[in-house]
KEKOL-274321 format. One record per residue (C-alpha): residue number from 1; x, z negated, y; chain. Coordinates in nm, 2 decimals. Example, Ala and Ser with C-alpha at 12.3 -4.5 7.8 and 13.67 -1.06 7.14 Angstrom:
 resi     xx     zz     yy chain
    1   1.23  -0.78  -0.45     A
    2   1.37  -0.71  -0.11     A
This chain:
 resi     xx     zz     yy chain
    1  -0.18  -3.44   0.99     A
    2  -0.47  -3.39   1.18     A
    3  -0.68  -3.11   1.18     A
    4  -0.66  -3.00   1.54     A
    5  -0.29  -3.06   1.46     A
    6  -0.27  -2.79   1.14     A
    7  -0.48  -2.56   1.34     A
    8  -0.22  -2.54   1.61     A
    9   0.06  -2.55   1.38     A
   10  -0.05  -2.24   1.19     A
   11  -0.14  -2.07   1.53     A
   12   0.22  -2.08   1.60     A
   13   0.30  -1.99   1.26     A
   14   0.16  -1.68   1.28     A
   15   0.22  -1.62   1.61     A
   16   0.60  -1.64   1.54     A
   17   0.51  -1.37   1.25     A
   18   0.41  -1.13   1.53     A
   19   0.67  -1.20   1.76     A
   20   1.00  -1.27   1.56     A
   21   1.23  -0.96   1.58     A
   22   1.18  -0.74   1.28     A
   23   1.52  -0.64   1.21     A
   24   1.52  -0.45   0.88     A
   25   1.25  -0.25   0.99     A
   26   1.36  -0.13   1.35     A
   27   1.45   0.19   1.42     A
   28   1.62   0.46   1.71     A
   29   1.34   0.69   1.68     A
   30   1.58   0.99   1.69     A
   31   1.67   1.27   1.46     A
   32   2.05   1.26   1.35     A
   33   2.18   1.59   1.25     A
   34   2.54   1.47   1.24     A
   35   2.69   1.53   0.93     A
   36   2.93   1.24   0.93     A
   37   2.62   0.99   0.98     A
   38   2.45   1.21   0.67     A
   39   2.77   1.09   0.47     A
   40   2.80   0.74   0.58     A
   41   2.40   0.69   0.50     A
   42   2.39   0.90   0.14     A
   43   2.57   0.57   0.02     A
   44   2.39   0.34   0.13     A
   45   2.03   0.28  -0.09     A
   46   1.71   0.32   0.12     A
   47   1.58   0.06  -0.12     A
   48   1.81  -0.20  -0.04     A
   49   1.55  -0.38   0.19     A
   50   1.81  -0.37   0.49     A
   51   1.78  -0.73   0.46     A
   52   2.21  -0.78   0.51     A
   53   2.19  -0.57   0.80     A
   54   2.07  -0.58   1.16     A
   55   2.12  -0.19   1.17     A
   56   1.81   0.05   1.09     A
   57   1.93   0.30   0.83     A
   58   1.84   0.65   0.93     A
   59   1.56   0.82   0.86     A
   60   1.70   1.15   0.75     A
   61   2.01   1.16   0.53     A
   62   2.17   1.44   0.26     A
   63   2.25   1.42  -0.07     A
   64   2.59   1.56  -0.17     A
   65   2.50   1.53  -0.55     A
   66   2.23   1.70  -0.71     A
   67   1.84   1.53  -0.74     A
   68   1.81   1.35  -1.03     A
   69   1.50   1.56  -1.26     A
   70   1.18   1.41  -1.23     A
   71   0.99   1.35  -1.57     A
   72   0.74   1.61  -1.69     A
   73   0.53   1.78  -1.44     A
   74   0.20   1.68  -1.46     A
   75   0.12   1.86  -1.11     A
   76  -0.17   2.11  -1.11     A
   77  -0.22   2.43  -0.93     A
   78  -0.47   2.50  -0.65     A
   79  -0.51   2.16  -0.60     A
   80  -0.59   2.03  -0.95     A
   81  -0.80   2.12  -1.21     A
   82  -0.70   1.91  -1.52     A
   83  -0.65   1.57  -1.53     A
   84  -0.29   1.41  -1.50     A
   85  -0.13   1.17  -1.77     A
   86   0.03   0.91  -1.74     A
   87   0.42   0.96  -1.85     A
   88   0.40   0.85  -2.19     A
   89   0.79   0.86  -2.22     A
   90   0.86   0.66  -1.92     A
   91   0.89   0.24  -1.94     A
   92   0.68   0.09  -1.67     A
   93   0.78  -0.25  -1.49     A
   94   0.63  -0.52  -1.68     A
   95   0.37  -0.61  -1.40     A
   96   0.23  -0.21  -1.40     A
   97   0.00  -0.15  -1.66     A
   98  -0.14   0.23  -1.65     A
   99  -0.54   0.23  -1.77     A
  100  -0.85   0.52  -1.65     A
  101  -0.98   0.45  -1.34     A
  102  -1.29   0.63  -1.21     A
  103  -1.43   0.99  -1.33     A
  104  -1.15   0.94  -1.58     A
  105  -0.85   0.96  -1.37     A
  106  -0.53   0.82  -1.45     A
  107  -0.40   0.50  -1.25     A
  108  -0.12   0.25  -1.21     A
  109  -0.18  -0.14  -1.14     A
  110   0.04  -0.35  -1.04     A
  111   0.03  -0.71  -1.11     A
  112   0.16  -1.03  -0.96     A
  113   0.21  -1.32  -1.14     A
  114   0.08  -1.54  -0.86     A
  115  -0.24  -1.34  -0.86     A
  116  -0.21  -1.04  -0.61     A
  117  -0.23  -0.65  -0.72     A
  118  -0.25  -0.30  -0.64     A
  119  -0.37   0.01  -0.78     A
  120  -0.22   0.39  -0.77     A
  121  -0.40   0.70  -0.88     A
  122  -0.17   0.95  -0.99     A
  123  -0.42   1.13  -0.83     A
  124  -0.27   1.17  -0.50     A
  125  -0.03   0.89  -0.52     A
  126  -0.33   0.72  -0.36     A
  127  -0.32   0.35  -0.31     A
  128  -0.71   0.26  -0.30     A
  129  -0.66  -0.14  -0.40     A
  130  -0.48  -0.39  -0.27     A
  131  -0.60  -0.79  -0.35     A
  132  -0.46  -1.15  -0.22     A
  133  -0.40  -1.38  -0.48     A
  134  -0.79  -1.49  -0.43     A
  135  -0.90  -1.14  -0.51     A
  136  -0.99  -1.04  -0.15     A
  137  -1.00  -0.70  -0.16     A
  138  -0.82  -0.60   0.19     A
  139  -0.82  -0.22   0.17     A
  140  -1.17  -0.02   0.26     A
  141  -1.29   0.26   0.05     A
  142  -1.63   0.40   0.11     A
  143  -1.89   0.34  -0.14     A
  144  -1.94   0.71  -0.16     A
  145  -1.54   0.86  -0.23     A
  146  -1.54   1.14  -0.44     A
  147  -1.30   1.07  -0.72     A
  148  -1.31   1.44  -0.85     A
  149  -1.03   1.71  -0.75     A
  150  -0.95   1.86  -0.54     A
  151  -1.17   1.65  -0.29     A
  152  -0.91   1.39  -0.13     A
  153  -1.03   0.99  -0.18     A
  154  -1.21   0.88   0.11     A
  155  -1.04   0.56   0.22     A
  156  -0.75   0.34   0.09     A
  157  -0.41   0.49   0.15     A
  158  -0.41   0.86   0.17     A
  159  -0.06   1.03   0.19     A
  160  -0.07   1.30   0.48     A
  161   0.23   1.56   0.38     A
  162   0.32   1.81   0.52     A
  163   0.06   1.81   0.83     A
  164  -0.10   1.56   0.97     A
  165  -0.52   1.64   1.06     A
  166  -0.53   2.00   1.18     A
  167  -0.17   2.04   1.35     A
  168  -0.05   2.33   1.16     A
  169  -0.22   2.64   0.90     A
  170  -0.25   2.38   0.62     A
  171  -0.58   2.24   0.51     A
  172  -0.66   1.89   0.71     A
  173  -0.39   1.68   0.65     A
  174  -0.20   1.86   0.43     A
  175  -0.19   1.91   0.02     A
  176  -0.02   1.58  -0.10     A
  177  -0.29   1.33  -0.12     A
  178  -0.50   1.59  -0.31     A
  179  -0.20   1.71  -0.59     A
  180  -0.16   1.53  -0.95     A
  181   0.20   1.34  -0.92     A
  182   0.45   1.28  -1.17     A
  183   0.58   0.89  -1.27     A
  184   0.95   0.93  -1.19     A
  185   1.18   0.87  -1.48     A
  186   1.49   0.84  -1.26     A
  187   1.41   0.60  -0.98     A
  188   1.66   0.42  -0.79     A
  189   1.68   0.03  -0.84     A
  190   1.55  -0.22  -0.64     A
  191   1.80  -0.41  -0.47     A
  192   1.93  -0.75  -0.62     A
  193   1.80  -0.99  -0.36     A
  194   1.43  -0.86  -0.39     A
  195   1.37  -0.90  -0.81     A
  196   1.05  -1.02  -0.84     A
  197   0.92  -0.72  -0.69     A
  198   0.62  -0.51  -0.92     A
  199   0.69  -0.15  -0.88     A
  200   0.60   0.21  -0.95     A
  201   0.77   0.50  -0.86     A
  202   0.59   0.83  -0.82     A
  203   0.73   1.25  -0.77     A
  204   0.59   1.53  -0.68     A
  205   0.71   1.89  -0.62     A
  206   0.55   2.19  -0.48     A
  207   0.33   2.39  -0.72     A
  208   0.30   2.78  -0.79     A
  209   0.02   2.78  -0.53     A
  210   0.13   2.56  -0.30     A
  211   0.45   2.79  -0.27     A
  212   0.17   3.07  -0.13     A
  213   0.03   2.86   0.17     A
  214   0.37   2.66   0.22     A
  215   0.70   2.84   0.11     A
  216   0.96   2.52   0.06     A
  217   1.07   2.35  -0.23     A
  218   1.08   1.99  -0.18     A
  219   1.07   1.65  -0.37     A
  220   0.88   1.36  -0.25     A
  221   0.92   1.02  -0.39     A
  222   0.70   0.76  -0.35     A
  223   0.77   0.38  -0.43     A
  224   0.48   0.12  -0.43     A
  225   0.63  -0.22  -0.46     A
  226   0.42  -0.52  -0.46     A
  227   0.59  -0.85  -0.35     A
  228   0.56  -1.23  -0.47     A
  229   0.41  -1.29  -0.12     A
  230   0.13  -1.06  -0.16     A
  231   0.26  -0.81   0.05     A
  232   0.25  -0.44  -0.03     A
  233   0.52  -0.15   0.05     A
  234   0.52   0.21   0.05     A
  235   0.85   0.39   0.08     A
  236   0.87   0.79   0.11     A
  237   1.17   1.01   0.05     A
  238   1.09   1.36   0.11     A
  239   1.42   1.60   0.03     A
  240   1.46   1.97   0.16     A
  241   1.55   2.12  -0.22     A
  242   1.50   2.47  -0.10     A
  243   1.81   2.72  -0.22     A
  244   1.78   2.98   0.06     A
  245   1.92   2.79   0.32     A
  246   1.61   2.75   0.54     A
  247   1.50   2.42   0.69     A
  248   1.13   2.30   0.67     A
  249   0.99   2.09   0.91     A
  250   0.66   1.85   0.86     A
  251   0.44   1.58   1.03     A
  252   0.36   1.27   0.80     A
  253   0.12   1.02   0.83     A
  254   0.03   0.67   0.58     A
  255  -0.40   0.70   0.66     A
  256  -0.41   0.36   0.61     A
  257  -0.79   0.26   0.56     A
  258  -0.82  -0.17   0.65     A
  259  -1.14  -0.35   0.53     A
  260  -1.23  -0.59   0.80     A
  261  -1.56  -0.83   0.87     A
  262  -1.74  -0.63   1.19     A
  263  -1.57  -0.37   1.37     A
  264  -1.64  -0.51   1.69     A
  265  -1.46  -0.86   1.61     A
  266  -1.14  -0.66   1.56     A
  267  -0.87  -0.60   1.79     A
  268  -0.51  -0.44   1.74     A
  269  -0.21  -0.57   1.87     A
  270   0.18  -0.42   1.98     A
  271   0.04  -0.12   2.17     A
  272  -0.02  -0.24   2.50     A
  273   0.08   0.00   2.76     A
  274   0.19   0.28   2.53     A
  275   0.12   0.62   2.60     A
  276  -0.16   0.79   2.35     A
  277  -0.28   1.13   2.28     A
  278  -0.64   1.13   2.25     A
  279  -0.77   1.34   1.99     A
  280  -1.16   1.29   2.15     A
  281  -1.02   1.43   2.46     A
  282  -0.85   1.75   2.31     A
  283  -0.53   1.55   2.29     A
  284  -0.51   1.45   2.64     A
  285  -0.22   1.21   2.70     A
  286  -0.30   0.87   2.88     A
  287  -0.19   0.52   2.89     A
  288  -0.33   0.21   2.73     A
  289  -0.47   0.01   3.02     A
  290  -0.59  -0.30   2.80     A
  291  -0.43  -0.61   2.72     A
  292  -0.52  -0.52   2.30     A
  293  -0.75  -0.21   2.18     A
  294  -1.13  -0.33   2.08     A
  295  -1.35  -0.12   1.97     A
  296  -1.72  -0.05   2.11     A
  297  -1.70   0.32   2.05     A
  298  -1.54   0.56   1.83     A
  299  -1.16   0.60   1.87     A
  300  -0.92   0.86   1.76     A
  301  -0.57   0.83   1.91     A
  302  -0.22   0.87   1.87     A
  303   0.02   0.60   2.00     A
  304   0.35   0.72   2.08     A
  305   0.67   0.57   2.02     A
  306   0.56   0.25   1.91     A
  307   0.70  -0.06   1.82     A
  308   0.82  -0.15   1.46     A
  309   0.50  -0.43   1.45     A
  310   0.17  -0.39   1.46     A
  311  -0.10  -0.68   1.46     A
  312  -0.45  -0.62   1.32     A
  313  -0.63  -0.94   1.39     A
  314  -0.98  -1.03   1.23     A
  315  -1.19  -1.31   1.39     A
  316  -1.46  -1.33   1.17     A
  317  -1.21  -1.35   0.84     A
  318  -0.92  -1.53   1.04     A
  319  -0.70  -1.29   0.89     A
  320  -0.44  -1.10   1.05     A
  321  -0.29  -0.75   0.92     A
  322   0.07  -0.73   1.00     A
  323   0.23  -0.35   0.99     A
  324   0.57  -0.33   0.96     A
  325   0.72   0.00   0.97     A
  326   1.08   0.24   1.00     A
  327   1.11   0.58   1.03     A
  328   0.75   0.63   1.16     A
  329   0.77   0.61   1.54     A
  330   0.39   0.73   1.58     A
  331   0.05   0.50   1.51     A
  332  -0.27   0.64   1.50     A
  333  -0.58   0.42   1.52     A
  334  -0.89   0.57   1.45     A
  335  -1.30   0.46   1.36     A
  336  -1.53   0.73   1.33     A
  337  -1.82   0.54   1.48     A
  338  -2.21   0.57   1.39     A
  339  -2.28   0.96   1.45     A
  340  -1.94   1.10   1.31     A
  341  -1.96   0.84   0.99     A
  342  -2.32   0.99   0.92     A
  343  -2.15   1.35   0.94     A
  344  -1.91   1.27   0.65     A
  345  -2.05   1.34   0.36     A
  346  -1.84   1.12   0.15     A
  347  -1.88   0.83   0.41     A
  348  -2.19   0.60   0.42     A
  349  -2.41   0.56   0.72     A
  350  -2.29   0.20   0.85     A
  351  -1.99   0.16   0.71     A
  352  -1.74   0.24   1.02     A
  353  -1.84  -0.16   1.09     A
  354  -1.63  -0.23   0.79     A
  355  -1.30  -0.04   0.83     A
  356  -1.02   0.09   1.05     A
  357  -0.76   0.28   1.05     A
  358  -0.44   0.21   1.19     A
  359  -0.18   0.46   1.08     A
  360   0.20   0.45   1.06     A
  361   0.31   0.80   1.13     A
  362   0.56   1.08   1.27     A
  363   0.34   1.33   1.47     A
  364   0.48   1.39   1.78     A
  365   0.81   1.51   1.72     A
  366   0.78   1.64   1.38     A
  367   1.10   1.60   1.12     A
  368   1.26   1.89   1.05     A
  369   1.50   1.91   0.72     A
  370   1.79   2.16   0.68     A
  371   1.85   2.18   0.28     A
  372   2.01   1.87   0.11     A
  373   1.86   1.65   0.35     A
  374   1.61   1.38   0.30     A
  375   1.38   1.20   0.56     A
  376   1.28   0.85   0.44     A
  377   1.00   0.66   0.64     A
  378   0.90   0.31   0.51     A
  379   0.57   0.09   0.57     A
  380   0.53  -0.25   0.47     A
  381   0.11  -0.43   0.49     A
  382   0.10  -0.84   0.50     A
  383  -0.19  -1.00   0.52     A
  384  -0.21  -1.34   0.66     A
  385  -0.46  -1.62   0.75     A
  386  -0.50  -1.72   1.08     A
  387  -0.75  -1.93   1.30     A
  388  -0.73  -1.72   1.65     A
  389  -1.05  -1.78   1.86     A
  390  -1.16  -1.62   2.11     A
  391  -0.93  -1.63   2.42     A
  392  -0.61  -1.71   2.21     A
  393  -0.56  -1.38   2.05     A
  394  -0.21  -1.31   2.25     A
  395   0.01  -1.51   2.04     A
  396   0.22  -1.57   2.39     A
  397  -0.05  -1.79   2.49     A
  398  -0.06  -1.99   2.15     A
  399   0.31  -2.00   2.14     A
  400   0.24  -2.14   2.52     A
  401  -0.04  -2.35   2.40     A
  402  -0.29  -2.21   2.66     A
């Protein structure tokens, strides 16, 4: 084979990863408060993949039968001033080995056999590695993160529960990335046609103190699976647990930090034409007028019912970030630019060229919970390699060979 010839070959490759219909991962969008659909979807596991099934499962079920107990709380109050350990009664997967990570803390990595991994802080439930099977690190965090509580990690994968930014009484976005979370000793399995995943499964429940500032009892569980591919999911389940009756509603967000090569050879795909809320703007709506979003300034916004695929594609590194979400209808895509970045104390001076943002959320309409129910909402990262130049970015015109 030629070389001109691979080249266009894995064009359309990857082109045909952005454009084939994403069926396990589509989704209404809605919020289904009919009991009958709560009982048809209780029995069906979130964690099947949805791979049999051209149906989205729904992103808010109940549970007719009690929560199974999580293992021993290792939660703090007032956002966490002793260090967590690591469940020493619970068996980890045999690709998950739990070691100190920075300042001490306690984390979870996950290994591949073919040479891709992932680490978890129990800190948070915060993702801050992810490697290809050539040791590529593709997640950004800044040089200067603060790994001591209760300061959140800057960069990574930062879990934004039960606010997202500064929509709501709560702290910034919310007090679940900064809590100390539990291993859970009662997961449910992984589905039988997905076996070689590596995974660790993560709980956390409200604290004494976060009872003050928000009054709900909840669980949120957190699976971080890592595939044979390389790719890397996150899959929430947050359950109303609350035995007074009342519902609890939230806004969510996966703060999903991407290390790429230069800022300004980046440019998303899959929200063309959506309408945004502008958070520069005090939240103005607009439309997206472009043909993809490049960056030559800072950006802050928050796409609106967006697609189930998004494409963050690299020149300089010829790699492409594929997003693949359910339950999430919201994306926010956000670089804090030169002047904010040298505002952030915990963010060095020039590295907004390195990273972005792009961030599978539910902000809009947020989810409300009456008790028993459970919202699940699902994100899946691939990286993969890709030999785009400049003018053939639409994968249309590859797949049209213009």
């Amino acid at each position: 084979m030629t070389r001109g010839s691979f080249t266009r070959e894995r064009n359309l490759a990857v082109a045909l990863l952005l454009l084939l219909p994403s069926l396990p991962f589509s989704f209404s969008g809605n919020i289904n408060n009919n009991k009958s659909r709560f009982s048809r979807e209780r029995d069906r596991s979130f964690y099947r993949d949805g791979m049999s099934s051209d149906k989205a499962p729904n992103p808010i079920a109940a549970s007719a039968a009690a929560s199974p107990t999580n293992a021993s709380s290792n939660t703090t109050t007032g956002g966490g001033g002793s260090t967590a350990v690591a469940n020493a009664n619970v068996s980890l997967h045999p690709g998950v080995e739990s070691c100190k990570g920075i300042n001490g803390l306690d984390k979870l990595v996950l290994h591949d056999p073919r040479g891709s991994s992932a680490e978890v802080y129990l800190y948070g439930a915060h993702v801050t590695s992810w490697k290809n099977d050539h040791g590529e690190e593709l997640l950004f965090v800044s040089s200067k993160a603060i790994f001591k509580p209760p300061k959140a990690i800057r960069g990574g994968i930062p879990l934004c529960f039960p606010q997202f930014s500064n929509l709501g009484p709560l702290d910034a976005h919310g007090f679940a990335r900064n809590r100390f979370w539990s291993i859970d000793s009662d997961p449910s399995p992984f589905p039988t046609n997905s076996p070689n995943k590596v995974s660790v499964d993560l709980i956390l429940k409200p604290t004494e103190e976060d009872m003050k500032t928000w009054p709900h009892s909840y669980e949120f569980r957190l699976r971080v699976a890592l595939g044979p591919g390389g790719d890397l999911t996150l899959i929430s389940r947050i359950r109303n647990t609350n035995t007074d009756g009342k519902p609890f509603t939230f806004t969510f967000a996966y703060h999903t930090y991407f290390a790429v090569s230069d800022i300004s050879e980046v440019r998303v795909e899959g929200l063309e034409t959506l309408d945004y809320l502008d958070n520069l703007q005090s939240r103005k709506r607009c439309t997206e007028q472009g043909d993809a979003i490049t960056f030559e300034s800072e950006v802050d916004k928050i796409y609106l019912s967006t697609p189930t695929k998004i494409a963050i594609l690299d020149h300089e590194k010829k790699r492409t970030f594929v997003i693949r979400k359910d339950g999430l209808p919201d994306a926010v895509v956000w670089n804090p630019w030169d002047k904010k970045a040298k505002a952030l104390t915990d963010f060095g001076d020039d590295e907004y060229k390195h990273m972005l943002c792009v961030e599978a959320a539910a902000i809009e309409k947020p989810i409300t919970l009456k008790p028993g129910e459970e919202w699940r909402g699902r994100q899946e990262l691939s990286a993969v390699p890709s030999s785009y130049c400049s003018g053939q970015l639409d994968p249309r015109k590859v797949l049209q060979g213009s």
